[in-house]
C-alpha positions in Angstrom: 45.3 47.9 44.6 46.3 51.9 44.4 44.5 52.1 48.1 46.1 49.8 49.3 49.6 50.9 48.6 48.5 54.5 49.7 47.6 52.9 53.0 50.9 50.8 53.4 53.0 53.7 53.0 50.8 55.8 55.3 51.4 53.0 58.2 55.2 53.2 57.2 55.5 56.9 57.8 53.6 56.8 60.8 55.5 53.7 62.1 58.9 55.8 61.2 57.7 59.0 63.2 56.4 57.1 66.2 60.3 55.8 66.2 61.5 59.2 65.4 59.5 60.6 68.7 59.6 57.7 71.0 63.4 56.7 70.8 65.7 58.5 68.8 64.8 62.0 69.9 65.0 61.6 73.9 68.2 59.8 72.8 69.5 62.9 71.2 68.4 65.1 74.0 69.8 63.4 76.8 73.1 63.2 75.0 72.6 67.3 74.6 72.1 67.7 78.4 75.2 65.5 79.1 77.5 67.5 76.6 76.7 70.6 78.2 76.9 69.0 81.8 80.3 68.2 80.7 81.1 71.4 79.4 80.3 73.1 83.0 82.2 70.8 85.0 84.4 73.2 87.5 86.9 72.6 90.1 85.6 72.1 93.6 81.7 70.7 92.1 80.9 67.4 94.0 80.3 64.6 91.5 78.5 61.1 91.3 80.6 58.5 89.1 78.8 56.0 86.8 80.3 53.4 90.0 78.4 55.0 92.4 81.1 57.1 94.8 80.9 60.9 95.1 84.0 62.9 94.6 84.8 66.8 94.7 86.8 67.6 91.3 90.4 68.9 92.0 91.6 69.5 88.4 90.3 69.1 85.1 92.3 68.1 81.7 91.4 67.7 78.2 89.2 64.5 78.5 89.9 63.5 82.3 89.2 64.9 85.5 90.8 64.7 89.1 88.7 63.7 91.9 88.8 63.6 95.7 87.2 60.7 97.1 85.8 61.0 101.3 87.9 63.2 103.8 91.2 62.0 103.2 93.3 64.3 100.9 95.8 61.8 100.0 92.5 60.0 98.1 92.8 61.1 94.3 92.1 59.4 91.8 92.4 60.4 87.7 89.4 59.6 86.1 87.5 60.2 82.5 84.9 63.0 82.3 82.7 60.2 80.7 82.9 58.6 83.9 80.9 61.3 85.9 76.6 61.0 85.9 76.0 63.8 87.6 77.1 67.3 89.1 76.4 69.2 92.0 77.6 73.2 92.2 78.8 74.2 95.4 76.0 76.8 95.0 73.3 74.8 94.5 74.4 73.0 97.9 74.2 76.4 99.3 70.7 77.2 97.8 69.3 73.7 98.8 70.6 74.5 102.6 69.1 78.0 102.3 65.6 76.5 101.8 65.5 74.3 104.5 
């Protein structure tokens, strides 16, 4: 009976750091990258929303941003900084180009 228990709590901690590695650690890391995404946002990087449209940010505030939606300057739109997936730098567009 005293292996037996020995072996159940073996499983049990493996179990626990097979969750601990497969799910709650990418979890953590992706919310790290997104923090520090947020952190960088600047005025003038072009942005994908969660919604799919890409803007170029006019202003940033505490917790919301101001974008510019297509070529027409009358076409801004307050928005949440949550709301934004992903970033582009006006210099990485410049780099990109540079390669090609």
């Amino acid at each position: 009976m005293g292996a037996e228990s020995v072996s159940l709590i073996v499983w049990i901690v493996v179990l626990v750091a097979f969750m601990y590695f497969m799910m709650i650690r990418p979890q953590q890391k992706e919310t790290k990258q997104k923090n520090a995404m947020m952190a960088s946002l600047a005025v003038g990087d072009t942005v994908l929303t969660t919604s799919g449209f890409y803007g170029v940010i006019m202003d940033i505030q505490e917790d919301t941003v101001i974008v510019e939606f297509g070529s027409n300057k009358n076409c801004r739109i307050p928005m949440q900084k949550a709301a934004i997936s992903a970033v582009e730098k006006p210099e990485d567009a410049v780099a990109s180009k540079d390669e090609k």
